[in-house]
TINU-314393 format. One record per residue (C-alpha): x, y negated, z negated. Coordinates in steps of 0.05 Angstrom, whole numbers, padded with zeros to 5 digits, always signed. Example, Ala and Ser with C-alpha at 12.3 -4.5 7.8 and 13.67 -1.06 7.14 Angstrom:
BEGIN
+00246+00090-00156
+00273+00021-00143
***
This chain:
BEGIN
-00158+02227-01816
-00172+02291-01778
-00153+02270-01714
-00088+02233-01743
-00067+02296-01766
-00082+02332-01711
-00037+02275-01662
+00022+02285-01708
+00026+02362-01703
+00017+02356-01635
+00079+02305-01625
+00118+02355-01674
+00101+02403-01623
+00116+02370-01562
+00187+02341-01592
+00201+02416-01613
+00198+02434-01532
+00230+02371-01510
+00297+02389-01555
+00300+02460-01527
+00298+02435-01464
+00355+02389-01481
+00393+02444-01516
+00379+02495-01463
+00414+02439-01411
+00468+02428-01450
+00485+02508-01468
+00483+02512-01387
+00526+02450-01379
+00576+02474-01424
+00603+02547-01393
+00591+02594-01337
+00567+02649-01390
+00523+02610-01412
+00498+02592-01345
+00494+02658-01329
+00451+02686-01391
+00399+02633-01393
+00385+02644-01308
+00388+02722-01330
+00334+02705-01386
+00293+02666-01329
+00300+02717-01276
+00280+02768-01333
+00214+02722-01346
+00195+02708-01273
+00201+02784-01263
+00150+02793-01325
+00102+02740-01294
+00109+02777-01227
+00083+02850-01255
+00031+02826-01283
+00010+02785-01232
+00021+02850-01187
-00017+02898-01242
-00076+02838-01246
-00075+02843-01166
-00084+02914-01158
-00135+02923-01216
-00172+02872-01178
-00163+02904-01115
-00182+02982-01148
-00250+02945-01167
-00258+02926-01097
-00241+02990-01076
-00290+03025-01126
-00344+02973-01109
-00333+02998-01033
-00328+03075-01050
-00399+03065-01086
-00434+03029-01030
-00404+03085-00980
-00436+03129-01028
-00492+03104-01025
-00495+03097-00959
-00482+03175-00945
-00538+03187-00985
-00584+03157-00950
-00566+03182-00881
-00564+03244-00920
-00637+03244-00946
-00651+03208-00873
-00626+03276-00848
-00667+03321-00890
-00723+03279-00869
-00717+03296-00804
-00704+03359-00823
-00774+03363-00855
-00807+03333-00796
-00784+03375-00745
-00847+03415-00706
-00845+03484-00730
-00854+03506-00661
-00811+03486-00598
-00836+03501-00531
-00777+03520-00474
-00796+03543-00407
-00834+03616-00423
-00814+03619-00493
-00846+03589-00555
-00799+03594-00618
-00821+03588-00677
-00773+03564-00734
-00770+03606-00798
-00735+03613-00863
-00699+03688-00888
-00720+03715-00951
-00681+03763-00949
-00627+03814-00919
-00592+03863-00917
-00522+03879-00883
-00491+03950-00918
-00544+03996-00898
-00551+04048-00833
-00613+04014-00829
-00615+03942-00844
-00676+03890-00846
-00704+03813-00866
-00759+03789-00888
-00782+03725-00860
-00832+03669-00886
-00874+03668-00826
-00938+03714-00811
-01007+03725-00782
-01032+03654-00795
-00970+03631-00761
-00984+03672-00694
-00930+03730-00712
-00939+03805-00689
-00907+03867-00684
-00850+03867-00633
-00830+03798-00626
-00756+03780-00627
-00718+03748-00670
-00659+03706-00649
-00611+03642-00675
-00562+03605-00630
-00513+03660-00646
-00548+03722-00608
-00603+03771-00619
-00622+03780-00697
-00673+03840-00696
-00750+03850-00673
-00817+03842-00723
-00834+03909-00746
-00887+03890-00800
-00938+03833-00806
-00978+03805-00868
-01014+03739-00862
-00956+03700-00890
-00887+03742-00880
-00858+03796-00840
-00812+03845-00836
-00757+03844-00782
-00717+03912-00766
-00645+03880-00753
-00602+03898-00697
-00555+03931-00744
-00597+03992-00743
-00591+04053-00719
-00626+04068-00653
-00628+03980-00640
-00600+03951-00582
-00614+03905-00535
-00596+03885-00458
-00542+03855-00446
-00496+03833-00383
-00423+03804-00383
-00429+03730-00372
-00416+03718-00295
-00441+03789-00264
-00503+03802-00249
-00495+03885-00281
-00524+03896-00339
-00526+03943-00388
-00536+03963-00467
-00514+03927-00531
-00513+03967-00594
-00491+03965-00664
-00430+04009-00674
-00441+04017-00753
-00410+03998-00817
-00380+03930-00793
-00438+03875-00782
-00388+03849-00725
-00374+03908-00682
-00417+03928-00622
-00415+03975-00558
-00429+03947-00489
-00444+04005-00440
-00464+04028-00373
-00432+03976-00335
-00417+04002-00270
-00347+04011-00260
-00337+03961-00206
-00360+03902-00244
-00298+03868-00275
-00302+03866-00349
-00238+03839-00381
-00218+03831-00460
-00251+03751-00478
-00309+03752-00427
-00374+03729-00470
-00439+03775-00464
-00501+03748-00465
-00566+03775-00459
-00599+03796-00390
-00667+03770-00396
-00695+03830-00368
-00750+03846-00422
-00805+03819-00465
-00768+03813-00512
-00711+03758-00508
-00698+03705-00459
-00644+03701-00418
-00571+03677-00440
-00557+03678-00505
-00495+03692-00525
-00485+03754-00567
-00414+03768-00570
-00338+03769-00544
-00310+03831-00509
-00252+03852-00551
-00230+03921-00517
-00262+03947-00440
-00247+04021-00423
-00271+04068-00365
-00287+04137-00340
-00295+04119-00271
-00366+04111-00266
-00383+04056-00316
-00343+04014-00362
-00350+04008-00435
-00331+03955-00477
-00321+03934-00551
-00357+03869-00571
-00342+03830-00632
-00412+03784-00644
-00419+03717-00647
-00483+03734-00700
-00462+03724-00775
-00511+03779-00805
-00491+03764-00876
-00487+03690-00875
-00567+03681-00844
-00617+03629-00866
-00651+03601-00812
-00677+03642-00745
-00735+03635-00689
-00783+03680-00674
-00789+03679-00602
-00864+03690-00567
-00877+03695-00488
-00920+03643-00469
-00952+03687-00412
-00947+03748-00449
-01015+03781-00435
-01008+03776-00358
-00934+03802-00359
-00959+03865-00394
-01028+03865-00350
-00973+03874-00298
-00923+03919-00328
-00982+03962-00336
-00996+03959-00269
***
């Protein structure tokens, strides 16, 4: 009985469709207004069907995109931790021709004062002493001043009565780098002789002639040269961001007895 009833609602059904289909031919049939409003109503429905067959595409295709965005992610990650790693596993010490330099952390700094200094996370235990320099890829930082067995204290080149030797990259003249004061940018070059070409953009690096930093780094950009006739002077802007430090070397000579066995004659 069920399924009887079932077949005959069904047929009700399907007759129901076949005589709109036959009344829906015949409205056409009979006018062009007609014609016109029942392809407008099936324009109107295939444009329907298309949206949200576009809108069903692209929410697909965001959940694609998403599913790509978090495997990228992921992916970052891991070259990120990968990096940090590496970062961890990287000698503390790194050996370059006469120099050893030994890589340590800032624990602090200071930039505002006449006399400025860090303190470093490296000490005794670590092979650190008095008079060692202090450097990053970005010039000459300062010189160890104070030891304990696990930290020292660094007096920083932006210090009254600090400077270093320098040379203008390309001459063989050198002559003395120091802190101008107040700006942690500014710095004086002087007593180059006055026949050595200096010129405004020239990079200044440091001479190599002490114990106390190796030769070449670069420490600044000549922004200003003037002259009295004997030597030349020159403003340098530095390469060094004092107030932006976190990670320096320590450099030690590898030979440094016998150089001062000979200095001392």
């Amino acid at each position: 009985m069920r399924n009887s009833g079932f077949i005959a609602r069904l047929g009700t059904i399907l007759l129901f469709i076949a005589l709109e289909t036959v009344s829906l031919l015949m409205i056409g049939r009979s006018g062009v207004v007609q014609r016109y409003k029942i392809a407008g109503a099936f324009r109107n429905a295939q444009y329907s069907l298309w949206k949200t067959g576009t809108s069903i595409g692209h929410y697909f295709g965001y959940r694609r995109e998403n599913t790509l965005l978090a495997e990228e992610n992921c992916r970052l990650r891991e070259e990120l931790d990968a990096y940090k790693a590496a970062e961890r596993d990287v000698p503390q010490t790194l050996s370059a021709g006469d120099y050893t330099y030994i890589a340590a952390t800032v624990l602090k700094n200071s930039v505002n004062r006449q006399d400025n200094f860090l303190i470093l996370n490296r000490g005794e235990r670590d092979g650190i002493h008095t008079g060692m320099g202090v450097i990053t890829a970005d010039g000459v930082v300062g010189i160890v001043s104070a030891v304990d067995e696990s930290r020292c204290r660094v007096v920083s080149f932006l210090s009254s009565g600090q400077s270093v030797s320098a040379k203008v990259s390309g001459s063989d003249a050198f002559g003395t780098l120091s802190w101008l004061g107040r700006s942690p940018y500014k710095a004086l070059l002087t007593e180059i002789p006055a026949h050595i070409p200096v010129a405004e953009g020239d990079t200044v690096t440091t001479s190599g002639y002490s114990m106390i930093f190796p030769q070449g780094i670069p420490l600044g950009e000549v922004t200003s040269v003037s002259s009295d006739g004997i030597s030349t002077q020159a403003r340098v802007r530095l390469f060094q961001q004092f107030n932006a430090l976190q990670h320096v070397y320590i450099v030690r000579i590898n030979a440094e007895d016998e150089v001062r066995r000979l200095e001392n004659g």
